[in-house]
PDB file of N, CA, C and O in Angstrom:
ATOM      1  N   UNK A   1       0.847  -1.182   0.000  1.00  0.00           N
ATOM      2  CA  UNK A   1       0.000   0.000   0.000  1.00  0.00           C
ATOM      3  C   UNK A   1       0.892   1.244   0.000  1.00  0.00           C
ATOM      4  O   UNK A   1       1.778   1.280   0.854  1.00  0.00           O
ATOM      5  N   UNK A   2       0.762   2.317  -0.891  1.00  0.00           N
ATOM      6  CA  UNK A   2       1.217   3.238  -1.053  1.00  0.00           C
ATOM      7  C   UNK A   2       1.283   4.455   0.377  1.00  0.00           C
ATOM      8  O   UNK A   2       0.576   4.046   1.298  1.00  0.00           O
ATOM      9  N   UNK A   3       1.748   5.360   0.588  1.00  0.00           N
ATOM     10  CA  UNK A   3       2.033   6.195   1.375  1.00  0.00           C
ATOM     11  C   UNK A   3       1.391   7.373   1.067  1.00  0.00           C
ATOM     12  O   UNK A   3       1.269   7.556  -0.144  1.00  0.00           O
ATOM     13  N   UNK A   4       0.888   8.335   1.871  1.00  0.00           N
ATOM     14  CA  UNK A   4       0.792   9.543   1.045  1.00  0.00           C
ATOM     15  C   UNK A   4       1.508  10.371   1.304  1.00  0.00           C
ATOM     16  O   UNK A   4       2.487  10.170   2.022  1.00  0.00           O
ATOM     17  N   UNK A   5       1.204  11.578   0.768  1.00  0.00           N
ATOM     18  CA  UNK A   5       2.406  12.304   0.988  1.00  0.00           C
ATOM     19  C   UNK A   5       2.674  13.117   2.192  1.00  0.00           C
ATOM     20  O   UNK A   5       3.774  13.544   2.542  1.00  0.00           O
ATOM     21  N   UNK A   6       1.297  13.314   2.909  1.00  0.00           N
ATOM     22  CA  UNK A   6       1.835  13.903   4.186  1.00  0.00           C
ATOM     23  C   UNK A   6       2.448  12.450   5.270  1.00  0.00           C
ATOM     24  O   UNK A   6       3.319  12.401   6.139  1.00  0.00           O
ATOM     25  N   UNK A   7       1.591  11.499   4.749  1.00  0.00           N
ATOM     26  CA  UNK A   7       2.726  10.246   6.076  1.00  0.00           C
ATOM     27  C   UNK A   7       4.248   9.894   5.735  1.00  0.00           C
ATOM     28  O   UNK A   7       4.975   9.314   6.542  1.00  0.00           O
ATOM     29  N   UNK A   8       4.776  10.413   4.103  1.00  0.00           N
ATOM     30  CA  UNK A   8       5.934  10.586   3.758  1.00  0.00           C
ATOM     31  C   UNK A   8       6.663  11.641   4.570  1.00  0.00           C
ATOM     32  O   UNK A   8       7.814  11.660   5.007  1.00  0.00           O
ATOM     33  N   UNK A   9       5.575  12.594   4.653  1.00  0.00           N
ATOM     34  CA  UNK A   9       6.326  14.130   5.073  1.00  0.00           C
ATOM     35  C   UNK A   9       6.863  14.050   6.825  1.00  0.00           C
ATOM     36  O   UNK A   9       7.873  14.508   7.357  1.00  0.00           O
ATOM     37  N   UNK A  10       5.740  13.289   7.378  1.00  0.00           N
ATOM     38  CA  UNK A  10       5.260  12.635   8.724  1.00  0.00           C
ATOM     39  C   UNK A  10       6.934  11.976   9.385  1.00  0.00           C
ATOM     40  O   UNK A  10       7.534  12.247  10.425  1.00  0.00           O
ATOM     41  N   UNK A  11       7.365  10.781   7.931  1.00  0.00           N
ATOM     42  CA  UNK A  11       8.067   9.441   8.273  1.00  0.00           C
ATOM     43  C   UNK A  11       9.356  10.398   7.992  1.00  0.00           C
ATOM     44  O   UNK A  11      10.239  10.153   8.814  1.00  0.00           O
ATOM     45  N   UNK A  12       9.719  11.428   7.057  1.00  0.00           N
ATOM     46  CA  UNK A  12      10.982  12.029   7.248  1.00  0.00           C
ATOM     47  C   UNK A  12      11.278  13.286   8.542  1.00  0.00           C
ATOM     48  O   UNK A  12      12.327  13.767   8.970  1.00  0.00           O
ATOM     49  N   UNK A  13       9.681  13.550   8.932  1.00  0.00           N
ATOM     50  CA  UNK A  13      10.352  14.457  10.599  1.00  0.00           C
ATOM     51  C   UNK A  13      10.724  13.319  11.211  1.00  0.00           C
ATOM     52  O   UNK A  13      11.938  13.365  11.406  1.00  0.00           O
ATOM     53  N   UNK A  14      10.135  12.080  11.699  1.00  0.00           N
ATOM     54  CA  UNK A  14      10.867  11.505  12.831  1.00  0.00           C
ATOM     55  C   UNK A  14      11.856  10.941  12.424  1.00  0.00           C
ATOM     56  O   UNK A  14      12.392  10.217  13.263  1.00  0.00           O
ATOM     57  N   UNK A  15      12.565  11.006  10.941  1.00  0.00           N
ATOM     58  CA  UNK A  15      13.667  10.240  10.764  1.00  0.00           C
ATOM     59  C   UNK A  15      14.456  11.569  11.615  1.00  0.00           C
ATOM     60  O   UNK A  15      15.522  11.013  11.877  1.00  0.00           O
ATOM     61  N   UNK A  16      14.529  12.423  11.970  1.00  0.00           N
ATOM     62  CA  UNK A  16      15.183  13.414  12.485  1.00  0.00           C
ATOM     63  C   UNK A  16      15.684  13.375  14.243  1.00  0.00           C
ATOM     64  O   UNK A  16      16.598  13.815  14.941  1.00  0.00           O
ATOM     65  N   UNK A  17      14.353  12.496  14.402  1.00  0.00           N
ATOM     66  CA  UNK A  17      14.249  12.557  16.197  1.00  0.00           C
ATOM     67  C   UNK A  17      15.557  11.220  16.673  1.00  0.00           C
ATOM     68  O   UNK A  17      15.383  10.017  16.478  1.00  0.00           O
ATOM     69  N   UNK A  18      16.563  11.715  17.185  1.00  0.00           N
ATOM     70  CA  UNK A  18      17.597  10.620  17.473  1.00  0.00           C
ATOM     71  C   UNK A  18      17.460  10.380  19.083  1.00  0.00           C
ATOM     72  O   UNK A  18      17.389  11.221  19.979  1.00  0.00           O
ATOM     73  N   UNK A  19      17.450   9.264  19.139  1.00  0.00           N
ATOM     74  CA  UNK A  19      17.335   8.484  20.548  1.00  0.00           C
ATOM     75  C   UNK A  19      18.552   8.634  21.165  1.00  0.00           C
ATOM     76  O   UNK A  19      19.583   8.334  20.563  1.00  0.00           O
ATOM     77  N   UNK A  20      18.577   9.303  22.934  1.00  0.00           N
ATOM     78  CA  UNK A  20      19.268  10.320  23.086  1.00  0.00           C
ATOM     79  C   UNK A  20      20.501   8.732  24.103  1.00  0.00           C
ATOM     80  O   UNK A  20      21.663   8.808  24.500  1.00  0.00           O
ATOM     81  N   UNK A  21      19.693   7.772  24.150  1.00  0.00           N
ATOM     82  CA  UNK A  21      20.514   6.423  25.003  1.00  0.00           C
ATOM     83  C   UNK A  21      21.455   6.064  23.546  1.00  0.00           C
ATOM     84  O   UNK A  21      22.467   5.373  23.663  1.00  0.00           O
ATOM     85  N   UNK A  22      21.167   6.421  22.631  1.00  0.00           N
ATOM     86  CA  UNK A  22      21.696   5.143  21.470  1.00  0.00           C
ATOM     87  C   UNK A  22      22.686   6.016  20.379  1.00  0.00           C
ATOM     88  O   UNK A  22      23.668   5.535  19.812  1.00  0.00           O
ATOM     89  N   UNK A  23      22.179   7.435  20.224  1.00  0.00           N
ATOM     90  CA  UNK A  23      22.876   8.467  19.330  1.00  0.00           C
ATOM     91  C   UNK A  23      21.704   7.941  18.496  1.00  0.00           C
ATOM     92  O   UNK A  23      20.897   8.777  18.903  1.00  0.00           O
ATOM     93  N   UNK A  24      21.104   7.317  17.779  1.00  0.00           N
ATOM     94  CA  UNK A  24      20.617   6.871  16.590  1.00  0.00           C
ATOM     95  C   UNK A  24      19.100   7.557  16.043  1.00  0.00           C
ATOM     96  O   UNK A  24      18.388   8.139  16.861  1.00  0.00           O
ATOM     97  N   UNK A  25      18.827   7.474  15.095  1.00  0.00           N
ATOM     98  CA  UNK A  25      17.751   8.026  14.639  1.00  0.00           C
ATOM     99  C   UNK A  25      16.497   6.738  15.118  1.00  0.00           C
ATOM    100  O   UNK A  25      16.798   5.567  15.350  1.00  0.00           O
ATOM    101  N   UNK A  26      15.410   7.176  15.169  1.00  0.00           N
ATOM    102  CA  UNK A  26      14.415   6.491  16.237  1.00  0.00           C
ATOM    103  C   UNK A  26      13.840   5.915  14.422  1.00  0.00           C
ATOM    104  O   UNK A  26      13.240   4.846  14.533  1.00  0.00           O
ATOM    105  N   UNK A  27      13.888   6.214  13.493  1.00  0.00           N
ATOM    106  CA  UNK A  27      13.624   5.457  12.495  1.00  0.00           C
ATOM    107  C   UNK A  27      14.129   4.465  11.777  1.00  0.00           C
ATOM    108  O   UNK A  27      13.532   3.529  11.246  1.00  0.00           O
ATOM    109  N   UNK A  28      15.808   4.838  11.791  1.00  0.00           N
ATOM    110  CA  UNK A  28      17.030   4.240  11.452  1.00  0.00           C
ATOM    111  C   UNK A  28      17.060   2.861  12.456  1.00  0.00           C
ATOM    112  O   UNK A  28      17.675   1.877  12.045  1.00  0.00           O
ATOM    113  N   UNK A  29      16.338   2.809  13.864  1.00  0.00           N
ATOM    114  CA  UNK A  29      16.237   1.495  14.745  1.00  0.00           C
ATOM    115  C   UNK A  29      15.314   1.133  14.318  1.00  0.00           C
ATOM    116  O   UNK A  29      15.107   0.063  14.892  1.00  0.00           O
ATOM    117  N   UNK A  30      14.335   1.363  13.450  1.00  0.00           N
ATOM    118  CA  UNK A  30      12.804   0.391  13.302  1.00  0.00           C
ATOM    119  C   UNK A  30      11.622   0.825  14.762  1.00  0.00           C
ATOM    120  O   UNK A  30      10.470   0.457  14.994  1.00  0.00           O
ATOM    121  N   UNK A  31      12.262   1.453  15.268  1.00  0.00           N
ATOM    122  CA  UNK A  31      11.275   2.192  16.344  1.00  0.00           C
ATOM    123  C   UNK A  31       9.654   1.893  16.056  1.00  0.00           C
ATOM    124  O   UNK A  31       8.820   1.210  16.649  1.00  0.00           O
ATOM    125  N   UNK A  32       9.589   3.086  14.356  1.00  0.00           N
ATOM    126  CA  UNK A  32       8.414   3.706  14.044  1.00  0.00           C
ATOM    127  C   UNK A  32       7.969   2.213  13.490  1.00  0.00           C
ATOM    128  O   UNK A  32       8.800   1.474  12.961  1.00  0.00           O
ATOM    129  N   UNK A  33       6.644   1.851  13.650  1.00  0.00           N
ATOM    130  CA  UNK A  33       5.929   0.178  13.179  1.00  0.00           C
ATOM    131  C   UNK A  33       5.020   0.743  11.740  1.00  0.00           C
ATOM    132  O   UNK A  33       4.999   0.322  10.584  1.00  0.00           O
ATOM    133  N   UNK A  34       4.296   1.900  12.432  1.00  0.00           N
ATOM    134  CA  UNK A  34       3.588   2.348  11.052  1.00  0.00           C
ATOM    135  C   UNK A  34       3.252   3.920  11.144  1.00  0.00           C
ATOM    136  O   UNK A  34       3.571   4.554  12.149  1.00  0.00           O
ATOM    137  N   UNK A  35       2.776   4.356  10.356  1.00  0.00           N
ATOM    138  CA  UNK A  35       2.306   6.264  10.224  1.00  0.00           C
ATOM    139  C   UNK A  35       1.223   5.726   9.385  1.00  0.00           C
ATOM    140  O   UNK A  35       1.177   4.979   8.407  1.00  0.00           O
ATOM    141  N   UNK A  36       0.004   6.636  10.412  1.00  0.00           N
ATOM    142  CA  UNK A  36      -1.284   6.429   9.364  1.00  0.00           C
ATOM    143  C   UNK A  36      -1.541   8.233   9.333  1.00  0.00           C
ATOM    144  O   UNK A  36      -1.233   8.993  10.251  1.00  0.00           O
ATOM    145  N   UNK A  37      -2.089   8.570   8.206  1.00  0.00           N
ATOM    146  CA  UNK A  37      -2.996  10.031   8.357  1.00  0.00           C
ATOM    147  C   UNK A  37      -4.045  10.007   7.793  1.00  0.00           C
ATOM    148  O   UNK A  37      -4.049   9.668   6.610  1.00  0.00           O
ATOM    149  N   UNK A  38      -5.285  10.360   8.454  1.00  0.00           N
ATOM    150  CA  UNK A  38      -6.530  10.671   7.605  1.00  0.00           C
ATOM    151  C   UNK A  38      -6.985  11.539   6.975  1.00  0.00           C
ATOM    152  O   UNK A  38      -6.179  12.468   7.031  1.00  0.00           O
ATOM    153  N   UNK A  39      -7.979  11.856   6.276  1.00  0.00           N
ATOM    154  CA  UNK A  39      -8.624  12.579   5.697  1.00  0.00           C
ATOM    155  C   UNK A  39      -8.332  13.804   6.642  1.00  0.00           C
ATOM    156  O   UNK A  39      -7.457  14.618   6.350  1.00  0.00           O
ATOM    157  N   UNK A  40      -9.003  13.898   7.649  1.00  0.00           N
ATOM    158  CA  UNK A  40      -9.273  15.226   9.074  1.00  0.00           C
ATOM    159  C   UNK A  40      -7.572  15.055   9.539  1.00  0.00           C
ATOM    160  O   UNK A  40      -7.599  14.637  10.697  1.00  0.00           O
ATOM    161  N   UNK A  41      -6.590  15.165   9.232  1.00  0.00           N
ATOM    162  CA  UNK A  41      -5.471  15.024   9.647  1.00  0.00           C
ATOM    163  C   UNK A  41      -4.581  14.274  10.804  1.00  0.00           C
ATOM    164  O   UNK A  41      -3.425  14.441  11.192  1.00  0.00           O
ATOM    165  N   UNK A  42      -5.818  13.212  11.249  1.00  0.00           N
ATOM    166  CA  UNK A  42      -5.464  12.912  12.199  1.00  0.00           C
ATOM    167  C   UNK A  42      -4.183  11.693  12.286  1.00  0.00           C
ATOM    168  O   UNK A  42      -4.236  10.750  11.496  1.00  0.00           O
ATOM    169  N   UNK A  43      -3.406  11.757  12.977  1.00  0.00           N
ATOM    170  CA  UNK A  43      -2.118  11.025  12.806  1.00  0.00           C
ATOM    171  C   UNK A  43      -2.079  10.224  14.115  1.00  0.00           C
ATOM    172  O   UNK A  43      -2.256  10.649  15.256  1.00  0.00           O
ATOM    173  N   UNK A  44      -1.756   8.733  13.630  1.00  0.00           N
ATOM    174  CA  UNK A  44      -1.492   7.886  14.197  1.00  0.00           C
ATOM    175  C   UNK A  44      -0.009   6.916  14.021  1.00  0.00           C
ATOM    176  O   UNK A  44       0.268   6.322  12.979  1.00  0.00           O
ATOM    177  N   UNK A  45       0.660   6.909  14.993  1.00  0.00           N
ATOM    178  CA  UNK A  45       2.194   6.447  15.064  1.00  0.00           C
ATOM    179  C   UNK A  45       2.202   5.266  15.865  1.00  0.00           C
ATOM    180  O   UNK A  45       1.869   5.369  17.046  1.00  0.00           O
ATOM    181  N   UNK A  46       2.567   4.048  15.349  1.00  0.00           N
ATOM    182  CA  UNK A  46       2.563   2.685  16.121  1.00  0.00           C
ATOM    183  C   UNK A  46       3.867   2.689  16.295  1.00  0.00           C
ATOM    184  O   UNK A  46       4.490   2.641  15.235  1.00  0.00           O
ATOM    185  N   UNK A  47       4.806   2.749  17.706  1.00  0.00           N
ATOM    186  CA  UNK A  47       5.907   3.038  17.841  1.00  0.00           C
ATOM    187  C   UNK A  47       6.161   1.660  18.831  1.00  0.00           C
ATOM    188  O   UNK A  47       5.212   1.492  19.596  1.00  0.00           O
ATOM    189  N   UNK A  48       7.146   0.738  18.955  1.00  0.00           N
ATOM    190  CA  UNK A  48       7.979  -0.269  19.890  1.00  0.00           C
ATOM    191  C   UNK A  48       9.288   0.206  20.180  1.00  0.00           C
ATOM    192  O   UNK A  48      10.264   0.388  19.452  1.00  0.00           O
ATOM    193  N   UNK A  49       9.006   0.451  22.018  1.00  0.00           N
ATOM    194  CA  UNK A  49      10.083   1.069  22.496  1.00  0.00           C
ATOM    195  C   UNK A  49      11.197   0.006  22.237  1.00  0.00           C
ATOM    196  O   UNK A  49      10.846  -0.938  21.529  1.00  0.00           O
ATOM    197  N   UNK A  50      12.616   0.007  22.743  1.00  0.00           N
ATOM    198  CA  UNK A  50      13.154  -0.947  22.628  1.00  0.00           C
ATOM    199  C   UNK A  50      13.196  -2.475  23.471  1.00  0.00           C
ATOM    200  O   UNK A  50      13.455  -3.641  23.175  1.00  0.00           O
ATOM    201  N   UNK A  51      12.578  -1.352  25.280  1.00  0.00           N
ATOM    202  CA  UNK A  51      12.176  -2.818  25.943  1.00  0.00           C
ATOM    203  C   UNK A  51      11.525  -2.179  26.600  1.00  0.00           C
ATOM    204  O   UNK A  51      11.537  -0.971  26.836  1.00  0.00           O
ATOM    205  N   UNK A  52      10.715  -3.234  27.040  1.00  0.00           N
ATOM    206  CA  UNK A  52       9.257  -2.640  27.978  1.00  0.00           C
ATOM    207  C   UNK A  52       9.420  -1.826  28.861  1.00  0.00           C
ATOM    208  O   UNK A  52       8.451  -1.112  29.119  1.00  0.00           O
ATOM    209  N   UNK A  53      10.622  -1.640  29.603  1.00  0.00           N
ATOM    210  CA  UNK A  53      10.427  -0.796  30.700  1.00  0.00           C
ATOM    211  C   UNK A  53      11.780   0.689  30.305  1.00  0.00           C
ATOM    212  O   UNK A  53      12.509   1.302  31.085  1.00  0.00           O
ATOM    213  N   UNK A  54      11.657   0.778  29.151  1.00  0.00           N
ATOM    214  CA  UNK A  54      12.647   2.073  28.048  1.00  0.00           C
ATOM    215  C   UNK A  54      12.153   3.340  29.587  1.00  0.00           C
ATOM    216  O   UNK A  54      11.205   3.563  30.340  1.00  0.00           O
ATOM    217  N   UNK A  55      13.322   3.757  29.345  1.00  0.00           N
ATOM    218  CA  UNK A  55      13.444   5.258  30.281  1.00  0.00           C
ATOM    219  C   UNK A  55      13.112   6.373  30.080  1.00  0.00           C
ATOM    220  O   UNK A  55      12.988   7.400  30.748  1.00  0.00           O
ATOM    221  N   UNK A  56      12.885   5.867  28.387  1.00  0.00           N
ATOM    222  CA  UNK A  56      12.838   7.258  27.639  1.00  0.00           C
ATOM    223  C   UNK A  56      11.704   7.097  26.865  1.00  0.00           C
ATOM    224  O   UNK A  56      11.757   7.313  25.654  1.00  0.00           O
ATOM    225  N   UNK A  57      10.390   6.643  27.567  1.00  0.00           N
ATOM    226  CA  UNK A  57       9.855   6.035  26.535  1.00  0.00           C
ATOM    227  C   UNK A  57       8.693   7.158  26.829  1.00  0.00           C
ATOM    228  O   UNK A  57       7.847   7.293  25.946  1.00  0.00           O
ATOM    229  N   UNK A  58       8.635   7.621  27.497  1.00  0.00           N
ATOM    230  CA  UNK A  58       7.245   8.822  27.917  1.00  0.00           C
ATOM    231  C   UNK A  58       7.999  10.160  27.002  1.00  0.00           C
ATOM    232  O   UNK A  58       7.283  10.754  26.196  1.00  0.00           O
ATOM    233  N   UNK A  59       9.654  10.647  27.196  1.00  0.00           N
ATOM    234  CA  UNK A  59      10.023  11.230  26.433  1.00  0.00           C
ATOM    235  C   UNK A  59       9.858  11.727  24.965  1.00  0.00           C
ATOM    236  O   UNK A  59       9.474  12.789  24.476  1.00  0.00           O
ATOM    237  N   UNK A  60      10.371  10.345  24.368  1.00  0.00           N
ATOM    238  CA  UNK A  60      10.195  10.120  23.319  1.00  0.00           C
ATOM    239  C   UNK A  60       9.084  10.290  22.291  1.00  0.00           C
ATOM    240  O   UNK A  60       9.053  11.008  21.291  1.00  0.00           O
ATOM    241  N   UNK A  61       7.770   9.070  23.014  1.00  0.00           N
ATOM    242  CA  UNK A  61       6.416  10.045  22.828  1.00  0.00           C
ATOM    243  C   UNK A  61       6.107  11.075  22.380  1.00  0.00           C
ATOM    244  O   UNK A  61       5.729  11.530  21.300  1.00  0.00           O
ATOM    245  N   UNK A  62       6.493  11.689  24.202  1.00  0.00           N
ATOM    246  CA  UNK A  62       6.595  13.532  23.353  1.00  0.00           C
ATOM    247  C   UNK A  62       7.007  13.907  22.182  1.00  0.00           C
ATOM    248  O   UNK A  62       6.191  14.326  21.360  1.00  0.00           O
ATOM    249  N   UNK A  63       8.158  13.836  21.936  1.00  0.00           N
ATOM    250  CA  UNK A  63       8.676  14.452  21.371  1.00  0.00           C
ATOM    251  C   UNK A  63       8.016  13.639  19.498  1.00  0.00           C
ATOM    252  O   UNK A  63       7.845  14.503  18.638  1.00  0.00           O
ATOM    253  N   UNK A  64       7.769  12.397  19.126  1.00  0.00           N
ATOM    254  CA  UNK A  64       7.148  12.042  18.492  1.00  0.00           C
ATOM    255  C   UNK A  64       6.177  12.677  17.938  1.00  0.00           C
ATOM    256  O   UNK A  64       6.161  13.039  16.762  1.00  0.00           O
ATOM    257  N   UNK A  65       5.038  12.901  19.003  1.00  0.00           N
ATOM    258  CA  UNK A  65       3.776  13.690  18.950  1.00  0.00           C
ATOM    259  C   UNK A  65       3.971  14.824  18.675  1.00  0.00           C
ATOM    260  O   UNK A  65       3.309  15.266  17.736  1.00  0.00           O
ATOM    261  N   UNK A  66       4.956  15.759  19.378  1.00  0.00           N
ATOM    262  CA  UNK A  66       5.441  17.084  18.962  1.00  0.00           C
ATOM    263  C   UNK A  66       6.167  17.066  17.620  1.00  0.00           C
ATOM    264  O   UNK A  66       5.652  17.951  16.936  1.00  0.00           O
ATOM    265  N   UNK A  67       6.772  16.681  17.195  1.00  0.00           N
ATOM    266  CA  UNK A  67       7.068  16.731  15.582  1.00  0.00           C
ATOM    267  C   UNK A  67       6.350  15.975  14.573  1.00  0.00           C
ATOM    268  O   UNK A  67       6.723  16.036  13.402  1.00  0.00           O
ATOM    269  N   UNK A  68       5.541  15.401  14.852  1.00  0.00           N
ATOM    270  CA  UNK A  68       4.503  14.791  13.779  1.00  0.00           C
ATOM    271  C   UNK A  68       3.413  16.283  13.293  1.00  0.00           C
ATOM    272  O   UNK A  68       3.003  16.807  12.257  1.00  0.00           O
ATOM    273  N   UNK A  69       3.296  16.523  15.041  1.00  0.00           N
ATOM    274  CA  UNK A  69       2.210  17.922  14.871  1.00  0.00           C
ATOM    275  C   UNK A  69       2.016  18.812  13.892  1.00  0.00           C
ATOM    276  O   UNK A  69       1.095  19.239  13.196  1.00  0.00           O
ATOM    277  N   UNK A  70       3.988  19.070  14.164  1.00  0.00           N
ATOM    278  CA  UNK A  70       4.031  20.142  13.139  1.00  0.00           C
ATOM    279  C   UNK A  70       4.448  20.010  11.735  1.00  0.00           C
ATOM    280  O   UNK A  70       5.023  20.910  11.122  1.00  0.00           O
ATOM    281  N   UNK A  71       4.113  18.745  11.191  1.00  0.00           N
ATOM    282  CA  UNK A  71       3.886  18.436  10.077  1.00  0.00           C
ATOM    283  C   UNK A  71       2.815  18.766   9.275  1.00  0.00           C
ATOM    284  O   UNK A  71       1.723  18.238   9.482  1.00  0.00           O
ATOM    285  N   UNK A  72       3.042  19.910   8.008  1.00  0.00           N
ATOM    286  CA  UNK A  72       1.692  20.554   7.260  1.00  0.00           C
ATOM    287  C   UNK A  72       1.040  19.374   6.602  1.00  0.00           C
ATOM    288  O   UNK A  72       1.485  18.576   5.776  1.00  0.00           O
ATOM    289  N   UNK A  73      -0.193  19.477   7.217  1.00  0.00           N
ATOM    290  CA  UNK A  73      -1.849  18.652   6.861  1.00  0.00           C
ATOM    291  C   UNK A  73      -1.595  17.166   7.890  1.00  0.00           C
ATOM    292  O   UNK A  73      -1.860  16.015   7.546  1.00  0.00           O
ATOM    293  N   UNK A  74      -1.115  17.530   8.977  1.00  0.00           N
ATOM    294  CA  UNK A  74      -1.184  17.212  10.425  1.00  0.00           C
ATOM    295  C   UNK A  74      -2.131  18.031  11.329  1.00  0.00           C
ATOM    296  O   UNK A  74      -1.898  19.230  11.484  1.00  0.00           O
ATOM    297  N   UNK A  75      -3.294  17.387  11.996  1.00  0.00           N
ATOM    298  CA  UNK A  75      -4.086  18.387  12.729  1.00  0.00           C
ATOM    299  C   UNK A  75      -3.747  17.820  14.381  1.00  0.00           C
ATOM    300  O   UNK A  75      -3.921  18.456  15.421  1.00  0.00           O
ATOM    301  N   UNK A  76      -3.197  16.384  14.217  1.00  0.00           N
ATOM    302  CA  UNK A  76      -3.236  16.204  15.755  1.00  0.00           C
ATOM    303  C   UNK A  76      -2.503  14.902  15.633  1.00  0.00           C
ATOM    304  O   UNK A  76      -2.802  14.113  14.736  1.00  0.00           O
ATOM    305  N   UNK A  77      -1.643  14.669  16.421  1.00  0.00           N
ATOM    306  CA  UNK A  77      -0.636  13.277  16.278  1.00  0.00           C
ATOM    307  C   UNK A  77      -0.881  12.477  17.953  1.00  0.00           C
ATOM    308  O   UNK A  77      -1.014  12.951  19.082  1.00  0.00           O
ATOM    309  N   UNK A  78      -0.858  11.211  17.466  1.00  0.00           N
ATOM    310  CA  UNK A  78      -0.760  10.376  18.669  1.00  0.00           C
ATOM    311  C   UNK A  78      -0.065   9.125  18.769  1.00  0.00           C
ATOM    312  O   UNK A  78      -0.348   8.299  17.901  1.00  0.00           O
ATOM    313  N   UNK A  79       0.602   8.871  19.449  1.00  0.00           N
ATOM    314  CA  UNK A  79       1.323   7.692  19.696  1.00  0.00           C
ATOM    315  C   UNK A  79       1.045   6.592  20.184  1.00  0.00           C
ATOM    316  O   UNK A  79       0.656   6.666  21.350  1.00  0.00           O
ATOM    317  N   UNK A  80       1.108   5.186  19.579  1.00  0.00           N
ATOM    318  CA  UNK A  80       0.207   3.874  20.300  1.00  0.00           C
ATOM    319  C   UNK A  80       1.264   3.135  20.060  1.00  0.00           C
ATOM    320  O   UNK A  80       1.725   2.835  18.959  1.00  0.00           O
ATOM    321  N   UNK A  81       1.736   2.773  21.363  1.00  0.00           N
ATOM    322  CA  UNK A  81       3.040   1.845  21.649  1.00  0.00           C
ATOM    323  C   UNK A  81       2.359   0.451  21.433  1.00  0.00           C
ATOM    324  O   UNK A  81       1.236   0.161  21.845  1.00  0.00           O
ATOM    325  N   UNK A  82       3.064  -0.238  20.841  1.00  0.00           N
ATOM    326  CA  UNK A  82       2.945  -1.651  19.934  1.00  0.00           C
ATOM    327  C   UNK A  82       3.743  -2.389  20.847  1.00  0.00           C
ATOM    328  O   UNK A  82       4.565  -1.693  21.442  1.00  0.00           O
ATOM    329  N   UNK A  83       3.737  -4.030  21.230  1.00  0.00           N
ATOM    330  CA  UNK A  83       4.345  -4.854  21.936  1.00  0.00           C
ATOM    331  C   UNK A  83       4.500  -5.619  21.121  1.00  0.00           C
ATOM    332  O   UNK A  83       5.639  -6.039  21.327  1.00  0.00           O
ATOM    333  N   UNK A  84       3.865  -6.416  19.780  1.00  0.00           N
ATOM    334  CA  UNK A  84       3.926  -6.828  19.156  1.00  0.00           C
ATOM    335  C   UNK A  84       4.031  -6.501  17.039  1.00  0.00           C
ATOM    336  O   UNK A  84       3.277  -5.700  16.486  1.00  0.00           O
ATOM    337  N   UNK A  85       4.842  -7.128  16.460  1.00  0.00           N
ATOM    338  CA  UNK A  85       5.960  -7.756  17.032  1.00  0.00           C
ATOM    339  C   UNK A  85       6.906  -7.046  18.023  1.00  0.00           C
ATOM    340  O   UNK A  85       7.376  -5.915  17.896  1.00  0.00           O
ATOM    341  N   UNK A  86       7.054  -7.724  18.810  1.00  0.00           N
ATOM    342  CA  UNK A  86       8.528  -7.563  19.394  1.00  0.00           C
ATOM    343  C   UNK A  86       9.692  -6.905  18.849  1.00  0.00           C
ATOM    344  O   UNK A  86      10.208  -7.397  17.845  1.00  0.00           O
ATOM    345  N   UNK A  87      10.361  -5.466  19.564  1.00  0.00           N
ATOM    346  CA  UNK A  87      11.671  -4.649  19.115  1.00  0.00           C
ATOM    347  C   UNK A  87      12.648  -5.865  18.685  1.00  0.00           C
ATOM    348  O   UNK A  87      12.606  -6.923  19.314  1.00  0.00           O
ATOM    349  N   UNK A  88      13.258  -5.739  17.928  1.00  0.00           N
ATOM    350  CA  UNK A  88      14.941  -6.574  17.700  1.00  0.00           C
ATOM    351  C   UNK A  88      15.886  -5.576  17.207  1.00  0.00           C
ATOM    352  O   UNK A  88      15.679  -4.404  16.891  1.00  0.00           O
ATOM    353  N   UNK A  89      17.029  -6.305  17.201  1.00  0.00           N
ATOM    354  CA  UNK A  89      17.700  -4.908  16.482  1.00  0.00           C
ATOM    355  C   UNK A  89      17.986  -5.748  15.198  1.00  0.00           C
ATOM    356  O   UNK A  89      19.142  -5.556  14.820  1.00  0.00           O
ATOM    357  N   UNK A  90      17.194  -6.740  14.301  1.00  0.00           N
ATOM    358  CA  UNK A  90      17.095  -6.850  13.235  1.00  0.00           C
ATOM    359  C   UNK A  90      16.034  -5.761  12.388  1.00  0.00           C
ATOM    360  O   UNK A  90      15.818  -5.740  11.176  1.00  0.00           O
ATOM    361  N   UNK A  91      15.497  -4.938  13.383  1.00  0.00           N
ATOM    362  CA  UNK A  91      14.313  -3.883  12.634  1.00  0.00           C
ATOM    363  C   UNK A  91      15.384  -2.820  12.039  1.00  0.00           C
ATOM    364  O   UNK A  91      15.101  -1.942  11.224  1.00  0.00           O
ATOM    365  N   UNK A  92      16.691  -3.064  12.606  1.00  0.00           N
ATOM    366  CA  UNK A  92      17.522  -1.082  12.398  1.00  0.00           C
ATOM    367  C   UNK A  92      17.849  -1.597  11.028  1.00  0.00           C
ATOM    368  O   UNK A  92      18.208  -2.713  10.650  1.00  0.00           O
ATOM    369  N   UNK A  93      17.590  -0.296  10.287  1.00  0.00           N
ATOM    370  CA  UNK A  93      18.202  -0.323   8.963  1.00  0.00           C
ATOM    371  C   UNK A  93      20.008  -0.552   8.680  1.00  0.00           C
ATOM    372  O   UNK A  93      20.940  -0.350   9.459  1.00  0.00           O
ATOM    373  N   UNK A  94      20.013  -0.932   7.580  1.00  0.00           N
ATOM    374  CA  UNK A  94      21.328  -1.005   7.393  1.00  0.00           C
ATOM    375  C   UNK A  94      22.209   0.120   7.388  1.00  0.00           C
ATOM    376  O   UNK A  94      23.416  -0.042   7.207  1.00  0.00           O
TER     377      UNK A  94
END
């Protein structure tokens, strides 16, 4: 299924957001699971911390939600932490 262009626009702000334990980009680890946007702009981010009990995982969030926001034909971003599948670090890009 194709992308559109604001969940393109969406998937290159958080390639920006670097995970502050790892140096790494929170996209570049496979973090992000999916980016949905609707019609009414509403944005949804399926994110897997790296382990259930991440330090930085309320942080992160934030800061997720806060740069999705301000993505033009973004009206409101939210974050839904995923357990499944399971983080690996076979998700980080090459």
């Amino acid at each position: 299924m194709a992308i559109s262009a604001v969940e393109k626009r969406v998937w290159e702000a958080l390639a920006k957001i670097i995970d502050p334990e790892l140096d790494v980009g929170i996209v570049d680890l496979g973090l992000i699971y999916e980016v949905e946007v609707d019609a009414a702009g509403e944005c949804l981010i399926k994110v897997s911390p790296t382990t259930p009990r991440c330090p930085l995982s309320s942080f992160l969030q934030n800061n997720i939600e806060k740069t999705a926001s301000q993505v033009g034909g973004v009206s409101h971003a939210r974050v839904q932490l995923v357990w499944y599948p399971v983080w690996t670090i076979a998700r980080m890009s090459d």
